[in-house]
C-alpha positions in Angstrom: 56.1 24.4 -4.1 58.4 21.5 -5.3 57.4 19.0 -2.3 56.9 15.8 -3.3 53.5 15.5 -1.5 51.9 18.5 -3.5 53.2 16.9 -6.7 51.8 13.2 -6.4 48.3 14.8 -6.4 49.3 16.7 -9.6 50.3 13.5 -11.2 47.2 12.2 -10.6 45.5 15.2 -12.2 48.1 14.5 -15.6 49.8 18.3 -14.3 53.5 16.6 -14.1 54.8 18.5 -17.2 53.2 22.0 -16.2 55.8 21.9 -12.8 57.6 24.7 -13.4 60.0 23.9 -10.1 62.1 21.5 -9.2 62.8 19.3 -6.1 64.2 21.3 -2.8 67.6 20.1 -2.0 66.2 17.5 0.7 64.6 15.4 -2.1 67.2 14.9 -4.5 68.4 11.8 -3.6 67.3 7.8 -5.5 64.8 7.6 -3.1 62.9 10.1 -4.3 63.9 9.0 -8.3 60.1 8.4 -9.4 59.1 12.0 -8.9 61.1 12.4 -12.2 59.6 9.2 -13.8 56.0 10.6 -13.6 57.4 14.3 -14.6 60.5 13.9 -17.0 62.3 17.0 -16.6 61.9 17.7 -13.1 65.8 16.9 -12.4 66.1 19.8 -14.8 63.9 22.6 -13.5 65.4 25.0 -10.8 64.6 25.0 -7.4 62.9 27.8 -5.4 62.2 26.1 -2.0 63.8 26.4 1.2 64.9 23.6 3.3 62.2 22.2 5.7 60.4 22.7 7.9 59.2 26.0 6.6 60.0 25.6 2.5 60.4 29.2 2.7 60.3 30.3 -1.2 62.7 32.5 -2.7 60.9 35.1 -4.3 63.0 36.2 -7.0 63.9 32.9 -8.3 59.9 32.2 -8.4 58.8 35.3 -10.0 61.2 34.7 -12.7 59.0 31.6 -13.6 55.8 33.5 -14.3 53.9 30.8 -12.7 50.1 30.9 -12.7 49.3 29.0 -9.7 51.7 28.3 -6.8 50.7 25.4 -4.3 51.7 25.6 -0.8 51.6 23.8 2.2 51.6 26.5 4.8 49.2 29.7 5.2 52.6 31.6 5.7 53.7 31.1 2.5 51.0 31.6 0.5 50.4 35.2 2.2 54.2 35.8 1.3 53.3 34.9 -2.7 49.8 36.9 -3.4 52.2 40.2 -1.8 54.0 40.0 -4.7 51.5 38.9 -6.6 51.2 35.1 -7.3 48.2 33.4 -6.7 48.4 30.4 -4.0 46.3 28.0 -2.6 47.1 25.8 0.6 47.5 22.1 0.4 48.0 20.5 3.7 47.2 17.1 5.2 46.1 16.9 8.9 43.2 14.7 8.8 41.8 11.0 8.1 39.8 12.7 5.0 43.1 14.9 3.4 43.2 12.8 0.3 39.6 12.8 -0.6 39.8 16.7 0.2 42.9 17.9 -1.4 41.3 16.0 -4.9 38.2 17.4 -4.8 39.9 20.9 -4.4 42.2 19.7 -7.4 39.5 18.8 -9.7 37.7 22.3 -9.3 41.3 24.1 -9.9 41.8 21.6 -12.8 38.0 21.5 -13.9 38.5 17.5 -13.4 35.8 16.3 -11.7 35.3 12.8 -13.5 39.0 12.6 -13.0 38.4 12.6 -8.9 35.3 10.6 -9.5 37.3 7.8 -11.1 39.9 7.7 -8.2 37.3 8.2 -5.3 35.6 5.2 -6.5 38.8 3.2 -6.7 39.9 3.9 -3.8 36.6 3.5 -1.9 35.9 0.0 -3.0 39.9 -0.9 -2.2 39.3 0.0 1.0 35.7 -1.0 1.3 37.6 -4.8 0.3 40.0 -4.9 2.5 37.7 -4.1 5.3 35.8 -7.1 4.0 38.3 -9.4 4.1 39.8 -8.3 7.8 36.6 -8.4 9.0 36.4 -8.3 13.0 39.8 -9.9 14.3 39.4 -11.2 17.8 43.0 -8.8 17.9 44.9 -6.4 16.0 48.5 -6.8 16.3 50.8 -3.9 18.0 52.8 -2.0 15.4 55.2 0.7 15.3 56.1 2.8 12.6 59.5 4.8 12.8 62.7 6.0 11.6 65.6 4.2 13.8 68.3 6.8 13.9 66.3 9.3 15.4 63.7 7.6 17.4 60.8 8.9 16.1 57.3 8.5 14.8 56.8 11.0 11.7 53.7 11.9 10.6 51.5 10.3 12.8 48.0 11.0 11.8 48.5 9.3 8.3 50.5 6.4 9.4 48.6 5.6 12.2 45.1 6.0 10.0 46.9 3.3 7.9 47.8 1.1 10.4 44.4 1.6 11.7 42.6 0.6 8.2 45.0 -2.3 7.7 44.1 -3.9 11.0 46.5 -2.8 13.1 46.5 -1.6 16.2 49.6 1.2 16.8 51.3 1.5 19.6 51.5 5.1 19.6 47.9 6.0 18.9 47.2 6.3 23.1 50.6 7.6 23.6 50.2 11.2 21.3 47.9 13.0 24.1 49.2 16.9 22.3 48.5 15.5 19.1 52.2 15.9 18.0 53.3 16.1 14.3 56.1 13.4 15.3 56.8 12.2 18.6 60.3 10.8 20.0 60.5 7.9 22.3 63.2 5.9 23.8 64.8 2.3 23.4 62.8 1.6 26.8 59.3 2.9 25.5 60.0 0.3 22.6 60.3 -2.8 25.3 57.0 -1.5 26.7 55.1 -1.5 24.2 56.5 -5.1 23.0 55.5 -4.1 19.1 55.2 -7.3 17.1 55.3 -5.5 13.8 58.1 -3.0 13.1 57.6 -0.5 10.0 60.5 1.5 8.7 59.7 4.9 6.9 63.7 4.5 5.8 64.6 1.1 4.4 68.1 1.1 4.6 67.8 1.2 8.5 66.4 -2.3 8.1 69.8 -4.1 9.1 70.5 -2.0 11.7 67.3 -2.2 13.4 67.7 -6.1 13.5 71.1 -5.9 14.6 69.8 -3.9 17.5 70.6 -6.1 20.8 68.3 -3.7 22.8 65.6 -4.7 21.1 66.2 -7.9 20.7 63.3 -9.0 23.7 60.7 -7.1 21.0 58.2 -9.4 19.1 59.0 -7.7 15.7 62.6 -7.9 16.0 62.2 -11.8 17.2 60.5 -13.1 14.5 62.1 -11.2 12.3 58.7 -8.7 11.4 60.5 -5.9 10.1 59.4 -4.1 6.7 60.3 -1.1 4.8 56.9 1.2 3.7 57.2 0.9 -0.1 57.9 4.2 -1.6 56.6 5.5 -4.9 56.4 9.4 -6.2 55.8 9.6 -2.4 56.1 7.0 0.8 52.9 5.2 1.0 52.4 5.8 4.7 51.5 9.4 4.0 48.3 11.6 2.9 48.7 11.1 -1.0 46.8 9.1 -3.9 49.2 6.4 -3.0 47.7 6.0 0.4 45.0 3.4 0.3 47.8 1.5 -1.1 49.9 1.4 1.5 46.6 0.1 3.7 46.4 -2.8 1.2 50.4 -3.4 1.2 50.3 -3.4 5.4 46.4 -5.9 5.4 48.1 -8.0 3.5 51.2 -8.5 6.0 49.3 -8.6 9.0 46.9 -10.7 7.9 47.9 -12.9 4.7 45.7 -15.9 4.6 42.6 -13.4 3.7 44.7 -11.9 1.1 46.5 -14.9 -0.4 44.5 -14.5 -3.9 45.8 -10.6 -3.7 49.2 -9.8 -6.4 50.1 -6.5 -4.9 52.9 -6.1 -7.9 49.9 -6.1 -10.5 48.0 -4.2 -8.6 50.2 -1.8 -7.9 51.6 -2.0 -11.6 47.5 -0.6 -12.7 47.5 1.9 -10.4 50.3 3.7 -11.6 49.1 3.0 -15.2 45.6 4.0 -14.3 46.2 7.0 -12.6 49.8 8.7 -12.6 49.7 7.4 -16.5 53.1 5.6 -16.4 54.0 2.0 -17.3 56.6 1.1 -14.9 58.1 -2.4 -15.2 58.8 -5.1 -13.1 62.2 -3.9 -11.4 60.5 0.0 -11.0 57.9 -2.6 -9.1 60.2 -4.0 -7.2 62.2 -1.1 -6.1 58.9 0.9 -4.8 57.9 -2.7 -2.9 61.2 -3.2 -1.8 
């Protein structure tokens, strides 16, 4: 429990205030700050998960909380609750229809189905429009999404199912043949696959990146095509009610002529109005846009 994924879909569902834990360690930094816009308190509740990758509970800290349902994002874990007797139910993301999923195994928990109706339908004509305006490029420019430090391409199934939506084409979508979680590459990979769109799942590693004189033969780095992937209760890149989002933010970089009626900031101001009920203003804008 506590993982910021597993609590952007109970924003959406109004659940913020019935969290009972807080953020693991990993989380608690201003990155992660509007987890505890769209649940005030959260700072303030105690934390029962384990570092990553396995979030392993601790029991006794979590049985002290009485909860009544525990989310999960591992089979593992949730066999370790219901032996002591919590109930737990699995949330994970590792296909192209996760978000659609997870919600309409949240409205049956929650007895919300008009509430998933409402977002399905938003989301299905946001993506049905920008489909509509990209139409059929004669080609899709190369991108690469990844953290600079360590060389890698996190979760690759949602990022490059965004990329793919937006009209891009990634450059590591033939290059994943064991269907990796994250795969590591080298500085040399990078020059082969000449990306001319760079996305950053870090945004401070912007400067760096650019700075770079290995790369400095890439497209991206060239023109200067660098971006950070705006970041709200969750990065936008990833499977969460934020997602089709993050398609519009990246169609309207690659290909802004046929989105130059589009203000992402409004748009992005409603959703978070609409759905996680919170009126953010124009600098909380900002900060998630970068």
């Amino acid at each position: 429990g506590g993982s910021p994924a597993v609590n952007a879909f109970l924003f959406l569902f109004g659940q913020g205030e019935r969290i009972v834990t807080g953020l693991p360690a990993a989380f608690q930094t201003p990155m992660w700050r509007l987890q505890q816009r769209f649940a005030p308190g959260l700072a303030e509740r105690p934390v029962v998960s384990g570092p990553p990758p396995a979030w392993t509970p601790n029991l006794e800290s979590l049985l002290a909380l009485r909860p009544d349902l525990c989310f999960v994002v591992s089979e593992t874990a949730a066999a370790q609750l219901e032996r002591v007797g919590l109930a737990a139910i699995v949330l994970n993301w590792d296909k192209i229809d996760s978000v659609t999923r997870t919600i309409g195994l949240l409205a049956e928990v929650f007895q919300m189905p008009r509430r998933a109706a409402d977002y399905v339908a938003w989301a299905d004509a946001l993506l049905a429009d920008v489909q509509r305006r990209i139409g059929q490029p004669a080609r899709r420019p190369r991108v690469l999404y990844l953290r600079y430090a360590t060389l890698t391409q996190p979760i690759i199934t949602p990022a490059n199912h965004l990329i793919a939506q937006a009209g891009g084409d990634s450059v590591t979508a033939r290059d994943n043949p064991l269907q990796l979680d994250s795969v590591r590459f080298s500085i040399e990979q990078v020059l082969v696959w000449q990306p001319e769109v760079l996305l950053l799942a870090l945004g401070d590693e912007r400067a760096q990146l650019l700075a770079d004189a290995r790369l400095s033969g890439v497209p991206a780095i060239r023109q200067r095509q660098v971006y950070s992937v705006p970041h709200g209760a969750h990065i936008w890149t990833h499977y969460t009610p934020e997602h089709p989002l993050g398609v519009l933010w990246l169609a309207r970089l690659l290909y802004p002529e046929r989105f130059r009626d589009l203000d992402l900031a409004a748009e992005t101001a409603r959703f978070y109005r609409r759905f996680f009920g919170a009126t953010l203003s124009d600098a909380e804008i900002a900060g998630i846009l970068h």
